[in-house]
C-alpha positions in Angstrom: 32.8 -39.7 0.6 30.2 -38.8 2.8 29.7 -36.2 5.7 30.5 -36.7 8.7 27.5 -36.8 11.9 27.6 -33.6 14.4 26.3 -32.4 17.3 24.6 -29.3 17.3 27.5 -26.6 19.1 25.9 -23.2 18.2 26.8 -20.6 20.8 25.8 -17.5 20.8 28.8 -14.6 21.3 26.8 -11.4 22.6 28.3 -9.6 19.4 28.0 -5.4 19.8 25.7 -5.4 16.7 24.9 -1.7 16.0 21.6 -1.4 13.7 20.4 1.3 10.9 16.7 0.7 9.7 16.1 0.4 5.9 12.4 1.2 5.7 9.7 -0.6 4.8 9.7 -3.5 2.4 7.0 -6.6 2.0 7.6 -9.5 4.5 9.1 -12.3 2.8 6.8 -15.4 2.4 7.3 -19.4 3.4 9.1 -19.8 0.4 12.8 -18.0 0.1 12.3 -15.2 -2.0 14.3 -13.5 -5.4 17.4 -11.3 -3.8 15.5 -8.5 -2.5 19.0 -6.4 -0.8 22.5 -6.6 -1.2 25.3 -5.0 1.4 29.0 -4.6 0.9 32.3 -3.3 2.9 34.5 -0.8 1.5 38.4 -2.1 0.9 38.9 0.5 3.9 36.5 -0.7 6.0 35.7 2.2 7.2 32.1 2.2 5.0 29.3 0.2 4.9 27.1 0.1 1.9 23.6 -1.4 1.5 21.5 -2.1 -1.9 17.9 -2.0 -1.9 14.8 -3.9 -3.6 13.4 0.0 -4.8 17.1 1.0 -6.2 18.4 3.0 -2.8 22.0 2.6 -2.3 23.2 4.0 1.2 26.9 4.3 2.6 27.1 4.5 6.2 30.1 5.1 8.2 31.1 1.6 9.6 31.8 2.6 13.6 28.7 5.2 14.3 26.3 4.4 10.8 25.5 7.6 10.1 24.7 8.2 6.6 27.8 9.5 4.1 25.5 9.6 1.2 21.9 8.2 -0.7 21.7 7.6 -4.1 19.0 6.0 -6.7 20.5 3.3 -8.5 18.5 2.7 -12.0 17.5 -0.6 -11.2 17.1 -3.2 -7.9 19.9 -2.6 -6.5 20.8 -6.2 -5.8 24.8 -6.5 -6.0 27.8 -4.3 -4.3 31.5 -4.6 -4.7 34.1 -2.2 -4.1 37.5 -1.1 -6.4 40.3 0.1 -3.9 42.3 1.9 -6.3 39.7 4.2 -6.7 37.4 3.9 -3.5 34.9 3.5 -6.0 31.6 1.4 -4.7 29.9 -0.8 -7.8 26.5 -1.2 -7.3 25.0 -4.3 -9.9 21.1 -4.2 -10.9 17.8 -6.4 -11.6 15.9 -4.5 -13.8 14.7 -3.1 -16.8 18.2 -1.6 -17.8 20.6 -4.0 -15.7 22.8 -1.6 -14.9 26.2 -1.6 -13.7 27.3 1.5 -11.8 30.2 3.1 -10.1 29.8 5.7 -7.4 32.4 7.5 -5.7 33.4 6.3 -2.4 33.4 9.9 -0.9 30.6 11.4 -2.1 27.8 8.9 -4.4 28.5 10.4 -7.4 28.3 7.8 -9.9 31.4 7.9 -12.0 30.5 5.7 -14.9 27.3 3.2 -15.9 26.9 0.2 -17.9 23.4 -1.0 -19.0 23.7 -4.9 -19.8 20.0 -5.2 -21.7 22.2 -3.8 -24.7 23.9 -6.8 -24.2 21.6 -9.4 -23.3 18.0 -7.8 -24.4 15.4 -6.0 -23.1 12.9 -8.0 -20.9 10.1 -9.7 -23.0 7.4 -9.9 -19.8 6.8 -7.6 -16.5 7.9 -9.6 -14.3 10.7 -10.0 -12.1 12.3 -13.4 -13.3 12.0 -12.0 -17.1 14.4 -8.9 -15.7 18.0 -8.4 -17.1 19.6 -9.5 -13.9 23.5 -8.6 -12.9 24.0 -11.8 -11.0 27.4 -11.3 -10.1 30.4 -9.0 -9.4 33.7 -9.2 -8.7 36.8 -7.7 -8.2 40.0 -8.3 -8.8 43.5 -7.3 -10.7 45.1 -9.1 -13.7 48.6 -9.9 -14.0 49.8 -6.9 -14.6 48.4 -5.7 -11.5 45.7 -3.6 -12.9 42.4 -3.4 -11.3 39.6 -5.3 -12.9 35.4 -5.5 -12.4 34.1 -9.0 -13.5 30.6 -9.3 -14.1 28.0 -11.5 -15.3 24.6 -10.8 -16.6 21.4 -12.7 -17.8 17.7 -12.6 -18.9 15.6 -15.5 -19.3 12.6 -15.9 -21.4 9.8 -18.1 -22.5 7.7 -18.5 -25.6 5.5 -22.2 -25.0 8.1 -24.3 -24.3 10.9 -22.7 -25.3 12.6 -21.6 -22.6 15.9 -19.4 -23.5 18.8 -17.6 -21.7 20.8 -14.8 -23.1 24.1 -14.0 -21.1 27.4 -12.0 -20.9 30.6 -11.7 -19.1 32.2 -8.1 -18.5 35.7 -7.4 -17.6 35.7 -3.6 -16.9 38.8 -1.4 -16.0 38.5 0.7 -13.3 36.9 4.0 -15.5 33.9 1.9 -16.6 35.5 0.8 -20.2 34.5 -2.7 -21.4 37.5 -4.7 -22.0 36.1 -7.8 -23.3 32.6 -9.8 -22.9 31.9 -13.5 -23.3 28.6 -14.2 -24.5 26.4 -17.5 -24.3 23.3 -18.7 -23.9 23.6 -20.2 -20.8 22.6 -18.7 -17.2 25.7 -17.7 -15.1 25.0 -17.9 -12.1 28.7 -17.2 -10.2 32.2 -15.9 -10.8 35.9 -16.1 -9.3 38.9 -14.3 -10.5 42.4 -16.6 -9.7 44.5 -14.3 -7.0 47.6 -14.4 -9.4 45.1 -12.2 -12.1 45.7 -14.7 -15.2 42.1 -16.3 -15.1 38.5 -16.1 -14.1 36.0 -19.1 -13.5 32.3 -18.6 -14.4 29.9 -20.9 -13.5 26.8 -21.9 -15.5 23.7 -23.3 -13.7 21.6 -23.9 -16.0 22.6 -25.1 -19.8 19.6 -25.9 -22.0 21.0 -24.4 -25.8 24.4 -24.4 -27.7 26.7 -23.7 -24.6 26.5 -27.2 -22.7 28.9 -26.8 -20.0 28.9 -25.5 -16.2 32.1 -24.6 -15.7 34.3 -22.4 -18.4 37.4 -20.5 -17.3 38.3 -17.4 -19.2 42.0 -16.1 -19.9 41.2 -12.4 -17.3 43.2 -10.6 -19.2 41.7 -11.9 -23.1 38.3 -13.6 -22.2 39.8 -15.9 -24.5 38.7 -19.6 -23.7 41.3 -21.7 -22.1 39.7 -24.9 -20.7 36.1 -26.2 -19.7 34.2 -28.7 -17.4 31.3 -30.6 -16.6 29.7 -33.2 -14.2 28.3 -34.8 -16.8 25.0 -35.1 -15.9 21.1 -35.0 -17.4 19.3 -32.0 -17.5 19.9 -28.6 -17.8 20.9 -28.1 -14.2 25.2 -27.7 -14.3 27.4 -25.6 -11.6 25.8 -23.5 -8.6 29.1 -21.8 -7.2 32.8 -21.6 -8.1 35.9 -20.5 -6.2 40.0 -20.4 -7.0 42.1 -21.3 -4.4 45.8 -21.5 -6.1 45.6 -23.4 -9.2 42.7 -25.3 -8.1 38.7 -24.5 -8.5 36.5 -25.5 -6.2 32.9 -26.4 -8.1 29.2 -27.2 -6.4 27.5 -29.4 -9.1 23.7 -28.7 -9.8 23.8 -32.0 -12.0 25.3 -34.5 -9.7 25.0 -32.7 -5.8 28.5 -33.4 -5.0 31.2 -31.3 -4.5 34.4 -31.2 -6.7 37.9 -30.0 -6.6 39.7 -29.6 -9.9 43.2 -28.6 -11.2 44.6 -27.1 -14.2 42.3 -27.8 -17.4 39.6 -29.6 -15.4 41.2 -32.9 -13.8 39.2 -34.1 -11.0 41.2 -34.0 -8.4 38.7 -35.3 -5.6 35.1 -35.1 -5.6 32.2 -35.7 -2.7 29.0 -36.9 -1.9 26.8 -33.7 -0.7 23.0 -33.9 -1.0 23.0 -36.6 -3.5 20.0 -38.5 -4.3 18.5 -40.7 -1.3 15.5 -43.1 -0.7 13.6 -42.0 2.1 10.0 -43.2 3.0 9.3 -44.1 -0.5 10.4 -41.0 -2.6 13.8 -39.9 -3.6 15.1 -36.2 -2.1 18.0 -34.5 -3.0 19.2 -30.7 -2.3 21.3 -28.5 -4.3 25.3 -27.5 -3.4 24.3 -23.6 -3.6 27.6 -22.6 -2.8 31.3 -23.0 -2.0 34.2 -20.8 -1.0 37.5 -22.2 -1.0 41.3 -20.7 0.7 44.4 -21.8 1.4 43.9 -25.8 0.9 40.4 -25.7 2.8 37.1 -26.1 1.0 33.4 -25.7 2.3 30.1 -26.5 0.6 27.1 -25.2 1.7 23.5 -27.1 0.7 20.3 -26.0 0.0 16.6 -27.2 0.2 15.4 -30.7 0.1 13.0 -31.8 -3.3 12.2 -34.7 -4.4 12.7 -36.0 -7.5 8.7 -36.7 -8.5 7.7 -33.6 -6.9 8.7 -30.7 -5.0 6.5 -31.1 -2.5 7.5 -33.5 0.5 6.9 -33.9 3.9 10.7 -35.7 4.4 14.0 -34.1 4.3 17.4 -35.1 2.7 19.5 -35.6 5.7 22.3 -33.2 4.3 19.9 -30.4 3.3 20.7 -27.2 5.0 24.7 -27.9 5.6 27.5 -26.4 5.7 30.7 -29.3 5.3 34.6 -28.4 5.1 37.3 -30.3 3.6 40.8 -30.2 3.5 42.8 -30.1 0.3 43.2 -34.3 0.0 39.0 -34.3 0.5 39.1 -35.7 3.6 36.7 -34.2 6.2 37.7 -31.4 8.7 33.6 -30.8 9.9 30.0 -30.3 9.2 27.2 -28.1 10.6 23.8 -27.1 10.2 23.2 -23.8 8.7 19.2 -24.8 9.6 17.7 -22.5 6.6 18.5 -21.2 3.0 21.4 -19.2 2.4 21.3 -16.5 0.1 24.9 -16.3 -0.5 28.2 -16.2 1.5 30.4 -14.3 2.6 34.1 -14.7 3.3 37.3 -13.2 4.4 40.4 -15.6 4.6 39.3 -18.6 7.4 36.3 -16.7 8.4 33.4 -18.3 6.7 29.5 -16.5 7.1 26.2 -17.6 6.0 23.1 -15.4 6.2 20.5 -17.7 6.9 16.8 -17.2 5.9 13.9 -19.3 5.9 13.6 -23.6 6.0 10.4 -23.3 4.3 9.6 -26.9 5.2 10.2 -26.3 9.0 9.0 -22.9 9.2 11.1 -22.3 12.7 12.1 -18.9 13.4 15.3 -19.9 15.4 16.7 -20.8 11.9 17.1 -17.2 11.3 20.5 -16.1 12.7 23.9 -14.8 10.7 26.1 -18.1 11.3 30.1 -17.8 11.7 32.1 -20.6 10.8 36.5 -21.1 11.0 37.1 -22.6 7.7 39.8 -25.2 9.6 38.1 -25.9 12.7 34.3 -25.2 12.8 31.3 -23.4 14.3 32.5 -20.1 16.0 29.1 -18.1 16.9 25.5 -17.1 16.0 23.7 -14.3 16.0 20.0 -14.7 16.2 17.5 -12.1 14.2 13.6 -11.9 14.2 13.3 -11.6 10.8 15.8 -13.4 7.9 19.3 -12.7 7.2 19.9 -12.5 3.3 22.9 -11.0 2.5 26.4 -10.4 4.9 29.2 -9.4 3.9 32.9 -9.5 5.9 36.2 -7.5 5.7 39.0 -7.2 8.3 37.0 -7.4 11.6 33.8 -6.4 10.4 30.3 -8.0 9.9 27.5 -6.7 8.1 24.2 -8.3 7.5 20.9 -7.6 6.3 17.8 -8.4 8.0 14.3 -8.8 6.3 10.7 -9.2 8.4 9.4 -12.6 7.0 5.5 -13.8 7.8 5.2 -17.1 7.4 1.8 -18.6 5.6 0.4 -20.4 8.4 1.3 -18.2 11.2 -0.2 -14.6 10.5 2.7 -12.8 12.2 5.2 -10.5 10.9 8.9 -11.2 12.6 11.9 -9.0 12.3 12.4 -5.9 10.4 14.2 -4.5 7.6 17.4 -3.2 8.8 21.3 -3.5 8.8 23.3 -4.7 11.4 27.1 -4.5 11.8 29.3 -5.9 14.6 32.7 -6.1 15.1 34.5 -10.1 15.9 37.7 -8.4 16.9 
């Protein structure tokens, strides 16, 4: 399969976006940068909170953004998820501790902390990819319909040309008590917990010791193993994004750059071509499936920046770089888009589909930098257009919040944008 050829429909819908600056922070560069901020809504909606690169975590009230509360979290503060049971906000951290936190809802105070470098070490080199790193967060219940925290943590490290990666997966309840981990050494790099509460999918990108497999998914109640998949592939390179929809997980492959739904204990159920290897001018280019969120029989894969295979410096592009595609649940096309730069992440909330896009390093055009809005059925829906780059969003029950970063570009000399938060409502 292959997508399919659109015509560029962005519209832009005049959004009310109200703004809260979030200080000063160094422009990002040509290239995309390390997640820097992070930005979640409350189960309520009624509170915004954003993470920031120097550990300030601020909650806002959603409809006027004044500030509820400010408090230091021990680390970057580069992941936020909320528990409803408990309004409790969870703030996750790159840093020397990689710390997990919970903070009341109400008030900041942190009601419990977690420090993964017990688990995964303490980093070996200052500097920010050697950094115990919370990649992920979730939220969920199991199946007896208590409320769960999944997380996921790493550190990498190098000594010549051995290259290692120590990892674990938490399941917290809601008071901060670890209920099980699941250690590798592997890098997870994404998780999903099924809606029914009986599993959670982890995904590994990159696999280069023992554990040789992208995609493992846990019993959520256990940890215990219950089945595992993988593209197959060369390399170390695996799984860049996982998402449940029923019995079905949706899986971006690293290894192959296709796209893959699967059913109970890994069969393939359909898989497609996404920014697979192509000849071009003379070199071969690929990009990397970064992500994928899939609901209620529709799937959408979202691509990242072009390489080539000899080098990763080239003046072509891969024709599917930069894409956002949708699929129904048979694999057969619904429509394709450009999301014209690198996207940090997604965000989603039943058919609405968002992607904060930042820089296309290889363009360096400014009018890639917008929050994009997508219907997961039937398409493009809107765009709102920043100075700087949007690199995180987040969306909950009529509500859209984004984060905006100034960005100066190598070969221009001006600073564009600002760092600030902006939330509008699509109701």
């Amino acid at each position: 399969m292959t997508m399919t050829e659109t015509v560029d429909t962005e519209r832009e819908d005049g959004l009310d976006v109200r703004t809260a600056s979030l200080g000063e922070i160094e422009p990002a560069r040509s290239r995309h940068m390390w997640t820097r901020s992070a930005v979640g809504l409350a189960e309520s909606s009624d509170l915004v909170v954003t993470g920031e690169w120097d550990g300030t975590v601020t909650a806002r009230e959603t409809d006027s953004l004044e500030t509820r509360w400010t408090v230091a979290h021990p680390d970057h503060a580069v992941g936020v998820a909320s528990l409803e049971d408990d309004e409790t906000i969870v703030v996750a951290g790159r840093g020397e501790t990689g710390t997990v936190a919970a903070y009341d809802a109400a008030t900041g105070e942190r009601q419990w902390r977690y420090d993964t470098a017990d688990d995964v070490g303490e980093a070996v080199k200052d500097t920010v990819f050697y950094l115990p790193y919370v990649v992920a967060c979730e939220t969920g219940t199991d199946a007896d319909g208590n409320e769960r925290l999944y997380a996921a943590a790493r550190r990498y490290e190098r000594d010549g040309e051995t290259r290692q990666w120590h990892s674990t997966v938490y399941a917290f309840d809601s008071a901060g008590s670890v209920r099980w981990t699941y250690e590798t050494d592997a890098s997870p790099i994404a998780l999903d917990p099924s809606a029914d509460g009986e599993r959670l999918a982890v995904g590994y990108n990159r696999c280069m010791g023992d554990h040789d497999t992208g995609l493992v998914v846990l019993g959520a109640e256990t940890g215990d193993l219950e089945w595992t998949w993988d593209p197959g592939t060369e390399g170390d390179r695996r799984v860049g994004d996982v998402s449940f929809d029923g019995d079905s997980i949706a899986v971006s492959s690293h290894g192959d750059k296709r796209g893959y739904l699967l059913g109970p204990g890994g069969a393939e159920r359909w898989s497609v071509d996404l920014a697979v290897e192509t000849e071009i001018d003379g070199e071969t280019l690929y990009a990397y499936p970064n992500h994928v969120y899939a609901d209620d029989g529709r799937v959408a894969f979202v691509t990242g920046n072009t390489y080539a295979v000899e080098s990763r410096e080239t003046e072509s592009r891969h024709p599917n770089e930069h894409r956002v595609a949708a699929f129904d649940a048979d694999g057969t096309p619904l429509w394709d888009d450009d999301v014209r730069g690198f996207v940090h992440g997604l965000a989603a909330d039943g058919d609405r589909l968002v992607t904060p896009c930042a820089q296309n390093f290889r363009v360096r055009d400014p009018d890639t930098h917008a929050v994009r809005r997508f219907d997961l059925e039937s398409g493009p829906v809107g765009v709102e257009r920043l100075e700087g780059i949007a690199t995180a969003a987040a969306v909950r029950d009529g509500t859209l919040a984004a984060i905006e970063e100034p960005v100066a570009y190598h070969d221009d000399g001006e600073t564009r944008g600002e760092y600030a938060l902006r939330v509008g409502s699509l109701e």
